[in-house]
C-alpha positions in Angstrom: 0.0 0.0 0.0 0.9 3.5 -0.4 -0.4 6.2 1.7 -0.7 10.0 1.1 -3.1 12.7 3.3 -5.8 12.1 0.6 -4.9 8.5 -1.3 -4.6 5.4 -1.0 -3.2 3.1 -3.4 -3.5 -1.1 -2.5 -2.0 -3.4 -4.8 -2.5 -6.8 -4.2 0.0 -8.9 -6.5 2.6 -10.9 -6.0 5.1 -14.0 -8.0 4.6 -17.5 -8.2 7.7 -19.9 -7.3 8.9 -19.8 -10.2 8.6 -16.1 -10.7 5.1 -16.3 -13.0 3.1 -13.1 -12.6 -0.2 -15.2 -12.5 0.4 -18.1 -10.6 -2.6 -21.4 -10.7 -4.6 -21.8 -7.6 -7.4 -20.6 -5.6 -6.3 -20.3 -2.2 -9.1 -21.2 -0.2 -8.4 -24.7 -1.6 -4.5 -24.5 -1.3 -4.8 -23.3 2.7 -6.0 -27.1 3.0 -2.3 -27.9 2.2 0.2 -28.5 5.5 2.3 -25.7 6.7 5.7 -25.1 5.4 4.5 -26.0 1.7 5.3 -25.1 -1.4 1.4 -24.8 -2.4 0.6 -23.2 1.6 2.9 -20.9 0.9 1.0 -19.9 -1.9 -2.0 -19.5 -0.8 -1.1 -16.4 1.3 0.4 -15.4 -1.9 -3.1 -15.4 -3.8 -5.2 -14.2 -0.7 -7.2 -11.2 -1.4 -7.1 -7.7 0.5 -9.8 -6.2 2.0 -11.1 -2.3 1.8 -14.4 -0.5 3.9 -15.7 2.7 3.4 -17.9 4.8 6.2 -18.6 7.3 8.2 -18.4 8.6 12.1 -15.2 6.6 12.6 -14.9 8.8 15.6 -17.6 7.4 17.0 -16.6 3.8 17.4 -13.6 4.2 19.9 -11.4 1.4 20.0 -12.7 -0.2 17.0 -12.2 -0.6 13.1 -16.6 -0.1 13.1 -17.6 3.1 11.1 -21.4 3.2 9.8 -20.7 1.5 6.4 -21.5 3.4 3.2 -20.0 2.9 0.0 -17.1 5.1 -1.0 -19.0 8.4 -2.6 -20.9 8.5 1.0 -18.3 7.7 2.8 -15.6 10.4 5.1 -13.2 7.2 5.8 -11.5 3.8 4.6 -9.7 1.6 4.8 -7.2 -1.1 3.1 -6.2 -4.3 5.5 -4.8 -7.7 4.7 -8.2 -9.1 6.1 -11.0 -8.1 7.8 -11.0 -6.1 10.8 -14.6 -6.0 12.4 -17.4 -8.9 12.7 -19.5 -8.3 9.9 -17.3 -9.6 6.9 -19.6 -9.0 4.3 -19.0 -5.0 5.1 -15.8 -5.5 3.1 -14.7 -5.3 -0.6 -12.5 -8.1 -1.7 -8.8 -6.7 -3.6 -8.3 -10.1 -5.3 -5.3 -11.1 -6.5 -3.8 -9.1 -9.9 -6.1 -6.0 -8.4 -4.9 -2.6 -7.6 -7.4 -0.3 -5.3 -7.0 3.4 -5.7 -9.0 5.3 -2.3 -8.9 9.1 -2.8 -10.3 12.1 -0.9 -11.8 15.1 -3.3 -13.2 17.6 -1.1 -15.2 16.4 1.3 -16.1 12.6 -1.2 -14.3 9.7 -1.1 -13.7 8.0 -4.2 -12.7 3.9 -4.9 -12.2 2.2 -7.9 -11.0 -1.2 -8.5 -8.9 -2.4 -11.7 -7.2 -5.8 -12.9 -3.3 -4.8 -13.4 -2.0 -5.4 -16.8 0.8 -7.8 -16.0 
């Protein structure tokens, strides 16, 4: 990730072991293979990141919570490696190959999501 006062940029990419760009696998399936691994090892390669948008952060002391909107609501986000409060389904998946770009305009948020061109 890279982080400015008004942008975020999340890239969630990564090699395979032999230095491919889009490596085979899904990793939900390859996390069923014992640790230490070749193929465990890549499936935290091809996990996805996560991203949440809301509002009255401020509110929620000691949490990650904000009142989820989506991103042209929205007066915060955030970009994590997985998801940081109980309700999972709040959060937008950064698969594998995907770049996230988070940026404030004024008082909007903007988020758009792209496949890299490898």
């Amino acid at each position: 990730a890279l982080v400015a006062r008004d942008r975020i940029i999340g890239v969630n990419y990564g090699l395979g072991h032999e230095g491919e760009a889009h490596p085979a696998g899904d990793w939900r399936e390859l996390r069923d293979a014992a640790p230490g691994t070749e193929d465990h090892a890549l499936s935290m390669l091809l996990e996805p990141m996560y991203v949440m948008t809301g509002r009255n952060f401020e509110e929620y002391e000691k949490s990650y919570d904000v009142d989820v909107t989506s991103a042209d609501e929205a007066t915060s986000a955030i970009f994590a490696s997985e998801p940081l409060t109980e309700d999972t389904d709040d959060w937008s998946e950064v698969e594998f190959g995907q770049i996230v770009v988070l940026e404030r305009i004024g008082d909007d948020i903007s988020k758009s999501i792209s496949e890299l061109d490898t």
